[in-house]
LUMVOKOL-913547 format. One record per residue: residue number from 0; residue in three letters; x, y, z of N, C-alpha, C, O, CB in turn. Coordinates in nm, 4 decimals, m for minus. Glycine has a CB too. Example, Ala and Ser with C-alpha at 12.3 -4.5 7.8 and 13.67 -1.06 7.14 Angstrom:
<recs>
+-----+-----+----------+----------+----------+----------+----------+----------+----------+----------+----------+----------+----------+----------+----------+----------+----------+
!   i !  aa !     n.px !     n.py !     n.pz !    ca.px !    ca.py !    ca.pz !     c.px !     c.py !     c.pz !     o.px !     o.py !     o.pz !    cb.px !    cb.py !    cb.pz !
+-----+-----+----------+----------+----------+----------+----------+----------+----------+----------+----------+----------+----------+----------+----------+----------+----------+
!   0 ! Ala !   1.3190 !  m0.5690 !   0.7800 !   1.2300 !  m0.4500 !   0.7800 !   1.3200 !  m0.3300 !   0.7800 !   1.4236 !  m0.3319 !   0.8465 !   1.1308 !  m0.4473 !   0.9046 !
!   1 ! Ser !   1.2850 !  m0.2250 !   0.7080 !   1.3670 !  m0.1060 !   0.7140 !   1.2900 !   0.0030 !   0.7870 !   1.3409 !   0.1138 !   0.8039 !   1.4084 !  m0.0598 !   0.5725 !
+-----+-----+----------+----------+----------+----------+----------+----------+----------+----------+----------+----------+----------+----------+----------+----------+----------+
</recs>
This chain:
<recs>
+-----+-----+----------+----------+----------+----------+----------+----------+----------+----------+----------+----------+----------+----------+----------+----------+----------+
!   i !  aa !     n.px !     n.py !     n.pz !    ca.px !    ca.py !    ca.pz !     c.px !     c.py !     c.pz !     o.px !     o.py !     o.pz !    cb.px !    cb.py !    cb.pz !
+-----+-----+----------+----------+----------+----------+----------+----------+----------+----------+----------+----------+----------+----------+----------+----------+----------+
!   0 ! Unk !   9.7777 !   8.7999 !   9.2316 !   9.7836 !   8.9199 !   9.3130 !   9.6423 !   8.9654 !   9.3465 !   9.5489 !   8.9397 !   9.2705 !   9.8616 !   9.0316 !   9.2407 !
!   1 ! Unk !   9.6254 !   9.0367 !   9.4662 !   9.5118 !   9.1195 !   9.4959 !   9.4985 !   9.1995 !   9.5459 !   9.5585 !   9.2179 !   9.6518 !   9.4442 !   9.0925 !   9.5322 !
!   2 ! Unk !   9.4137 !   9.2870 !   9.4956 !   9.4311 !   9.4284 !   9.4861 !   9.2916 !   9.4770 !   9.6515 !   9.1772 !   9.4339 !   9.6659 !   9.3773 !   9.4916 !   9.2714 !
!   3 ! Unk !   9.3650 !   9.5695 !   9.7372 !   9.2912 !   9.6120 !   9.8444 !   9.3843 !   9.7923 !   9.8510 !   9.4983 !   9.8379 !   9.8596 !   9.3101 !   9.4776 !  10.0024 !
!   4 ! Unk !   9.2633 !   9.8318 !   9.8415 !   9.2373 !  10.0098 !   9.8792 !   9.3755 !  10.0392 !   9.8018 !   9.4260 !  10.0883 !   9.9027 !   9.2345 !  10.0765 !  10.0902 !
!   5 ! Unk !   9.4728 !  10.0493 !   9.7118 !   9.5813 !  10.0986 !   9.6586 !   9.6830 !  10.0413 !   9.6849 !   9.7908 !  10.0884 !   9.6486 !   9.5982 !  10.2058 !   9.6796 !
!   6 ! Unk !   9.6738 !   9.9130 !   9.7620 !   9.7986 !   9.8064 !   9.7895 !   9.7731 !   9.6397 !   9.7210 !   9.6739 !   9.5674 !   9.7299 !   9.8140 !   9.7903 !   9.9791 !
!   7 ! Unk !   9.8777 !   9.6210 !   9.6666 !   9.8876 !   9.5116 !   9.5486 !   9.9409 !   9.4062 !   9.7062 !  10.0091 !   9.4317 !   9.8055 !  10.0373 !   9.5523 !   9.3684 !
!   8 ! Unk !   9.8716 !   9.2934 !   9.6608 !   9.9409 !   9.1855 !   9.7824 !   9.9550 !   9.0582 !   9.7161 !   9.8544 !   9.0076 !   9.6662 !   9.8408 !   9.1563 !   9.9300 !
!   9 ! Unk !  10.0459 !   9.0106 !   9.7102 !  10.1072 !   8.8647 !   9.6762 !  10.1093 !   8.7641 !   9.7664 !  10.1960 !   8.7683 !   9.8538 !  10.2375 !   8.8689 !   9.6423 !
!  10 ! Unk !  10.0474 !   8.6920 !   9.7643 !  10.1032 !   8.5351 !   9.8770 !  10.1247 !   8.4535 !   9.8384 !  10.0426 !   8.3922 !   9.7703 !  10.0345 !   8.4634 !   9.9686 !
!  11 ! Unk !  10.2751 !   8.3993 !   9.8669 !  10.3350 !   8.2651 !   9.7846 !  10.3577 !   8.1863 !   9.9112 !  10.4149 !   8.2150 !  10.0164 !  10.4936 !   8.2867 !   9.6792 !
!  12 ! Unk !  10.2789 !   8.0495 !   9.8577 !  10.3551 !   7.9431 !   9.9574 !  10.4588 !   7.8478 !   9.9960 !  10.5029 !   7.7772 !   9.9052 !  10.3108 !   7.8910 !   9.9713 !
!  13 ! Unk !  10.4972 !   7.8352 !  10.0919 !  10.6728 !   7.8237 !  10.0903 !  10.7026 !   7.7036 !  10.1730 !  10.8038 !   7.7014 !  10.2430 !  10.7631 !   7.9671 !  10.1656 !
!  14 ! Unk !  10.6253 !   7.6104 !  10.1688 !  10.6496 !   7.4573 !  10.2840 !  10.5109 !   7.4764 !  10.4005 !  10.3921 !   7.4469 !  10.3874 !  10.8552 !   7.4696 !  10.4075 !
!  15 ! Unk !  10.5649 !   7.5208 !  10.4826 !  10.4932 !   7.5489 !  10.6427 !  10.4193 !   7.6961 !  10.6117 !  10.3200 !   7.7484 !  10.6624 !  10.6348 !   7.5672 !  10.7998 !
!  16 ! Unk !  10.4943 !   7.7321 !  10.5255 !  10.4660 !   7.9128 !  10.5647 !  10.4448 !   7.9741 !  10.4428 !  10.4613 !   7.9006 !  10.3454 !  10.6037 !   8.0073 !  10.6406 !
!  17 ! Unk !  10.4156 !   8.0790 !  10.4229 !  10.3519 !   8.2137 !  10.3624 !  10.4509 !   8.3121 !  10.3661 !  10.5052 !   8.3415 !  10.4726 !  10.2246 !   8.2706 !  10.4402 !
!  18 ! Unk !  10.4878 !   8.3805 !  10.2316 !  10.5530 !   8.5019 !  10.2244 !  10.4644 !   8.5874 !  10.1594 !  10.4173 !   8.5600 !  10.0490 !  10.6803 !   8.4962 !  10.1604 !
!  19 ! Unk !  10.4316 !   8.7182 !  10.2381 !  10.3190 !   8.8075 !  10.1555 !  10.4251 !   8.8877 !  10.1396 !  10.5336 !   8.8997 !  10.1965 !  10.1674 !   8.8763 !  10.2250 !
!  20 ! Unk !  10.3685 !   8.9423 !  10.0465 !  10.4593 !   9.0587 !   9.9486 !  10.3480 !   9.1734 !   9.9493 !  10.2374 !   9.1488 !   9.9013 !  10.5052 !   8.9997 !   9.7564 !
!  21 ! Unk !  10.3773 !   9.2982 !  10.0036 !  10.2274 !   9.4319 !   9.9724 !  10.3304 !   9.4752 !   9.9246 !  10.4455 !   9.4365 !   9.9446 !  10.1159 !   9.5449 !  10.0986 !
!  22 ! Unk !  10.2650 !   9.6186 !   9.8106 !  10.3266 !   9.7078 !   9.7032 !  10.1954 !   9.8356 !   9.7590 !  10.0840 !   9.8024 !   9.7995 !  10.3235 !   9.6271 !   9.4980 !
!  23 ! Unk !  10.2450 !   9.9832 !   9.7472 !  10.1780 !  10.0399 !   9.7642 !  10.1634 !  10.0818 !   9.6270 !  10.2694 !  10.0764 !   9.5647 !  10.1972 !  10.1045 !   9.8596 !
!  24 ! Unk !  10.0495 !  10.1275 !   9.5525 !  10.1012 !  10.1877 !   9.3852 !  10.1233 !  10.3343 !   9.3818 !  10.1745 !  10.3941 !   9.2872 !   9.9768 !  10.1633 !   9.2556 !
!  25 ! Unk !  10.0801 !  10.3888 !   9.4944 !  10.0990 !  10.5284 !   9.4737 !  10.2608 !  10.5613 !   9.4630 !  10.3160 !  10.6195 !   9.3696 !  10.0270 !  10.6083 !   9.5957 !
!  26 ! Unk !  10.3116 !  10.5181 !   9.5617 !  10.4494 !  10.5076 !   9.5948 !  10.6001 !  10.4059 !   9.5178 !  10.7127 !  10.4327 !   9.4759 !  10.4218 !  10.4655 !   9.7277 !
!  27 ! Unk !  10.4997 !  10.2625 !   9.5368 !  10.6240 !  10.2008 !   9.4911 !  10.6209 !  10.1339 !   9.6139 !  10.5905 !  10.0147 !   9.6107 !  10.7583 !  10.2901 !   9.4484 !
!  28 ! Unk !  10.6475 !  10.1893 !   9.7275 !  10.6965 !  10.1034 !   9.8326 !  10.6412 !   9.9592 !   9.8624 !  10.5213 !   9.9342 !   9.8749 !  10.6806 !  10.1749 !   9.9451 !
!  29 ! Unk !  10.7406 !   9.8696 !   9.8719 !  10.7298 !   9.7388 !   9.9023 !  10.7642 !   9.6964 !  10.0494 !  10.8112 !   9.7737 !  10.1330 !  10.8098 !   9.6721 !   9.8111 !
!  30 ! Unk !  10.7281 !   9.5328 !  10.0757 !  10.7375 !   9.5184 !  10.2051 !  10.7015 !   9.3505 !  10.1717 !  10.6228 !   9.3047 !  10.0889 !  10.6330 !   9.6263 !  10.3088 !
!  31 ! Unk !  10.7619 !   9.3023 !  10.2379 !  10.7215 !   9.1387 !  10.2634 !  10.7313 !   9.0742 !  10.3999 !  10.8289 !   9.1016 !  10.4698 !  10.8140 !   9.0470 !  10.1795 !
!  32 ! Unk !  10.6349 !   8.9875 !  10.4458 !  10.6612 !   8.9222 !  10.6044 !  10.6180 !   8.8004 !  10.5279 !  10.5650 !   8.7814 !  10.4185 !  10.5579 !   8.9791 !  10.7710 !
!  33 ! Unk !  10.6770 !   8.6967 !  10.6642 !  10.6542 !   8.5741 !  10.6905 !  10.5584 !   8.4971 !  10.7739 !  10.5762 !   8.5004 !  10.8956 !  10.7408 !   8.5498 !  10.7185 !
!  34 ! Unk !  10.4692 !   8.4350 !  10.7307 !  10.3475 !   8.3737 !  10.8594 !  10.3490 !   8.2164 !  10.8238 !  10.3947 !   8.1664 !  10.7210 !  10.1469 !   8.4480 !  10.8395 !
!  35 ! Unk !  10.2938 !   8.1556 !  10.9234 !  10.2477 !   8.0046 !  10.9487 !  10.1429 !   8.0255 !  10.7760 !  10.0737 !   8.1169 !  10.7310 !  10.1294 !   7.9694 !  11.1543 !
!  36 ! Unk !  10.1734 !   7.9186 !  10.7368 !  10.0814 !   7.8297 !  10.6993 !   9.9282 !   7.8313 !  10.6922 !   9.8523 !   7.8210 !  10.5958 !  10.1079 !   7.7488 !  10.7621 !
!  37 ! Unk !   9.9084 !   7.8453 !  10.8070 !   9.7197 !   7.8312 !  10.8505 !   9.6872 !   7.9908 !  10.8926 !   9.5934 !   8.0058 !  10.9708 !   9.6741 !   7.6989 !  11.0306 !
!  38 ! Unk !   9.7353 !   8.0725 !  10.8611 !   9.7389 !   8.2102 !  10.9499 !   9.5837 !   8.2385 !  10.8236 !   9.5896 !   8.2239 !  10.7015 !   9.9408 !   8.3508 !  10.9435 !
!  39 ! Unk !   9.4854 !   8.2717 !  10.8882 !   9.3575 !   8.3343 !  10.8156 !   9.4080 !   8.4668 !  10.7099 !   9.4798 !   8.5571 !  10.7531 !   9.2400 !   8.3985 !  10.9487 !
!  40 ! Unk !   9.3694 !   8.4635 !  10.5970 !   9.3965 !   8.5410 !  10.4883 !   9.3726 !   8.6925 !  10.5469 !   9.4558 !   8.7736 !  10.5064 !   9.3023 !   8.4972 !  10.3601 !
!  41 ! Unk !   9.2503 !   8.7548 !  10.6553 !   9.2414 !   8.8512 !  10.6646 !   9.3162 !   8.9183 !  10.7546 !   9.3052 !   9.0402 !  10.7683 !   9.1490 !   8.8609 !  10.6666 !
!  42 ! Unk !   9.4220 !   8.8247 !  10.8438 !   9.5007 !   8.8464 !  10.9276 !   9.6763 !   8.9147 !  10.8394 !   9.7476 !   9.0113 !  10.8667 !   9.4950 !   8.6955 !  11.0137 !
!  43 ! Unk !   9.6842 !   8.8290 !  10.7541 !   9.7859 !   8.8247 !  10.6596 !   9.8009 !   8.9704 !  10.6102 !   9.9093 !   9.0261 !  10.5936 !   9.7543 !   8.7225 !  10.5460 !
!  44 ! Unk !   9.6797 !   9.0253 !  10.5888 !   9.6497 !   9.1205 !  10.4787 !   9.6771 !   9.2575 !  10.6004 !   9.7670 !   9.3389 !  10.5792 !   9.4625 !   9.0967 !  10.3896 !
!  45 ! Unk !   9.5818 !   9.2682 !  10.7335 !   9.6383 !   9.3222 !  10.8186 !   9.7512 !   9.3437 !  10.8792 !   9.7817 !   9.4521 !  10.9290 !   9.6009 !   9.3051 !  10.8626 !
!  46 ! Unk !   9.7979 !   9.2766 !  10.8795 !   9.9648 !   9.2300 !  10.9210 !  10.0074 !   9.3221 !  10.7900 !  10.0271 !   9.4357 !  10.8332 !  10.0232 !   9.0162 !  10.9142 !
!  47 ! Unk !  10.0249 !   9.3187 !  10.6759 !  10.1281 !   9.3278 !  10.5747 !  10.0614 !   9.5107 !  10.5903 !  10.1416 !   9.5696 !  10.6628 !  10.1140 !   9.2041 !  10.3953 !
!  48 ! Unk !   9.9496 !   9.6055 !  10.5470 !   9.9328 !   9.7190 !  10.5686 !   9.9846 !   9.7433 !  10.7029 !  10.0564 !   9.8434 !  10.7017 !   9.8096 !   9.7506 !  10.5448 !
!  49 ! Unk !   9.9778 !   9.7037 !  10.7880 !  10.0517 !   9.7305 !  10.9298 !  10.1946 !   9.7740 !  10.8894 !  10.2298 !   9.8893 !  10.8647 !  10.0586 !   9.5867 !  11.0358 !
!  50 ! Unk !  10.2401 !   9.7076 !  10.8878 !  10.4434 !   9.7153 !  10.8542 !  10.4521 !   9.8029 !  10.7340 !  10.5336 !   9.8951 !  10.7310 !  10.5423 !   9.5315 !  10.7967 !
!  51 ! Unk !  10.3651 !   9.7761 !  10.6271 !  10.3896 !   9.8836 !  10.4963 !  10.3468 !  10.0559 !  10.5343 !  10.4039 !  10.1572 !  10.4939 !  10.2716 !   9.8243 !  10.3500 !
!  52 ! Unk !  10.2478 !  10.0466 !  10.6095 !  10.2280 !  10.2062 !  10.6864 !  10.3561 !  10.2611 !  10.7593 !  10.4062 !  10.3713 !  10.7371 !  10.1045 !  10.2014 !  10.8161 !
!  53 ! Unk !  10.4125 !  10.1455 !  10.8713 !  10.5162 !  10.1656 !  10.9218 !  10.6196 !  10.2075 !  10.8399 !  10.6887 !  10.3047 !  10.8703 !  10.5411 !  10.0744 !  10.9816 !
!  54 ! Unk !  10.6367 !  10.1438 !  10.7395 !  10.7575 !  10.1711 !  10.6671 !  10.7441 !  10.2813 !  10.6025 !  10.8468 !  10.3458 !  10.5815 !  10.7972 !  10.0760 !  10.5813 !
!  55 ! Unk !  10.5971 !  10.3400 !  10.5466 !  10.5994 !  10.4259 !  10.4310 !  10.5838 !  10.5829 !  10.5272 !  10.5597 !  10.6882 !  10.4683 !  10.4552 !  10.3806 !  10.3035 !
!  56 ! Unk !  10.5987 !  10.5779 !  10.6528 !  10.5790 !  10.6653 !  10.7796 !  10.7593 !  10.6866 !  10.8279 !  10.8163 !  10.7898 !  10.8634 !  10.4614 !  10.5647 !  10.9197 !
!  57 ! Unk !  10.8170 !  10.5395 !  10.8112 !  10.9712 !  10.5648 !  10.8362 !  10.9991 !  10.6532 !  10.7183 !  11.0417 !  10.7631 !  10.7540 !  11.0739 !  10.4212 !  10.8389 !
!  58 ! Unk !  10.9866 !  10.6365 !  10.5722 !  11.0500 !  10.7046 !  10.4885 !  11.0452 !  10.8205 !  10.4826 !  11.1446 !  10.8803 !  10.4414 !  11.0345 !  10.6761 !  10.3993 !
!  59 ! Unk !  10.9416 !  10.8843 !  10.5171 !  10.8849 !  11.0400 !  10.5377 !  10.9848 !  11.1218 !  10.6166 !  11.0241 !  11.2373 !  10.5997 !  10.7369 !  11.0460 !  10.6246 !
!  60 ! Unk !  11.0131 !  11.0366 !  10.7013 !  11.1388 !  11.1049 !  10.8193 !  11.2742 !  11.1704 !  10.7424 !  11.3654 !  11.2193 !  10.8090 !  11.2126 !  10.9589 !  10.9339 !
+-----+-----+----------+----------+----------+----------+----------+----------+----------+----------+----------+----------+----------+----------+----------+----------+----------+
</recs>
């Protein structure tokens, strides 16, 4: 696991592809996407705070 600004991120590899897993710790809230294979680590990491903001912005509602 690795740890960026208060979000835990997991990347397991899965054949072709990548499942990242982010955890926020303040919250709890989780979130996982799917990418290629070759997708650059700092893209991955953007991508996964992207959707976990989204989500932790849906729950508020």
């Amino acid at each position: 696991m690795d740890q960026e600004s208060g979000i835990l991120f997991q990347i397991i590899t899965i054949g072709n592809a990548v499942k990242v897993i982010a955890v926020d710790e303040a919250t709890g809230t989780e979130i996982s996407l799917m990418a290629p294979r070759n997708t650059p680590l700092p893209s991955l990491k953007a991508a996964a705070q992207r959707k976990l903001a989204y989500v932790m912005n849906k729950n508020k509602q």
